[in-house]
N, C-alpha and C positions, 0 to 999 in steps of 0.2 A: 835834671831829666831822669826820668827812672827808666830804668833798664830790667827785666826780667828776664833768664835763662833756667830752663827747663832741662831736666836731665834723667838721665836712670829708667827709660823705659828700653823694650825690647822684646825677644820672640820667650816668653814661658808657656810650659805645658798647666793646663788646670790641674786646680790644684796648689799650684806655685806660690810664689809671694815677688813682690818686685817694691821699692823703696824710692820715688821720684821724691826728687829735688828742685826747689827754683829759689835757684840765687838771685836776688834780688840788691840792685846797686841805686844811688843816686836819692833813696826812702829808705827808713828802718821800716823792717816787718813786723817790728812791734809798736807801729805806730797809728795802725788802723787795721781795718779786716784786710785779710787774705783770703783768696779762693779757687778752687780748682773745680775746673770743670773739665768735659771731655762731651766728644762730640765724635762717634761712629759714622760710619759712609751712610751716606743719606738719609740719617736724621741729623734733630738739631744738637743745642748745646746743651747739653745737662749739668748741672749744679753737683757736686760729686762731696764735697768737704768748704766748710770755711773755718777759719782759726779767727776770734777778732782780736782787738788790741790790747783787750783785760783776760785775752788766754782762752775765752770759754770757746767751745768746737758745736758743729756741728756737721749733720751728714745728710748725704740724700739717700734715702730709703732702697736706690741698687746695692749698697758698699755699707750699710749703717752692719754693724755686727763685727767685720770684717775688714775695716780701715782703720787707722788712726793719725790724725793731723797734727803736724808737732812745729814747734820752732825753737831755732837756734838762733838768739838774739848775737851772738858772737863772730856767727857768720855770716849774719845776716840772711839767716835759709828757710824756709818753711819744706818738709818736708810730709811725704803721703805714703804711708805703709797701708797695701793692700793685701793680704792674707786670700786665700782660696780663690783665688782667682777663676773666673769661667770663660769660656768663648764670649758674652755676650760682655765683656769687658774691654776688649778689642775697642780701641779709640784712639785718638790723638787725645792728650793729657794738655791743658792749659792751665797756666798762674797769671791771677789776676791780681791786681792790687790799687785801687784808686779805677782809675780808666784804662789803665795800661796792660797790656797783656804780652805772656812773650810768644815763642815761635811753635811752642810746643814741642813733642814727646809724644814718638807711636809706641802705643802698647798692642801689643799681638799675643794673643794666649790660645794656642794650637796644640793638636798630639803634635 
């Protein structure tokens, strides 16, 4: 059973940079795509980064410039560095991997 835990968001001022994490248990993360999305109050879910299972990335066009998706086969973690963070960043963070998703990670980026 795969298990996903999402971590490392919180309140940043734009500007900021914040570093989410999803440990992922039960599947290696290098064993197929990973992907993060986020989904703000009353819109839907947005496709934010994916990493696949031969390493290549990509981005969705809010974050392309200013993210970068990494994995750690050791811990079995894909991580999401955001750099310049704005207000309209502001979401719950989601790791996906197969069908399974986990609980997610509010990001809040305010003065």
């Amino acid at each position: 059973q795969v298990q996903l835990v999402e971590s490392g968001g919180g309140l940043v001022q734009p500007g900021g940079s914040l570093r989410l994490s999803c440990a992922a248990s039960g599947r290696a993360v290098s064993s197929e795509n990973v992907q993060w999305y986020r989904q703000a109050p009353g819109k839907g879910r947005e496709l934010v980064a994916v990493i696949g299972h031969l390493g290549t990335t990509l981005y969705g066009d809010s974050v392309k410039g200013r993210s970068t998706i990494s994995r750690d086969n050791a811990t079995n973690t894909v991580h999401l560095q955001i750099n310049n963070l704005k207000p309209e960043d502001t979401a719950i963070y989601y790791c996906s991997l197969n069908v399974c998703w986990g609980q997610g990670t509010q990001v809040t980026v305010s003065a």
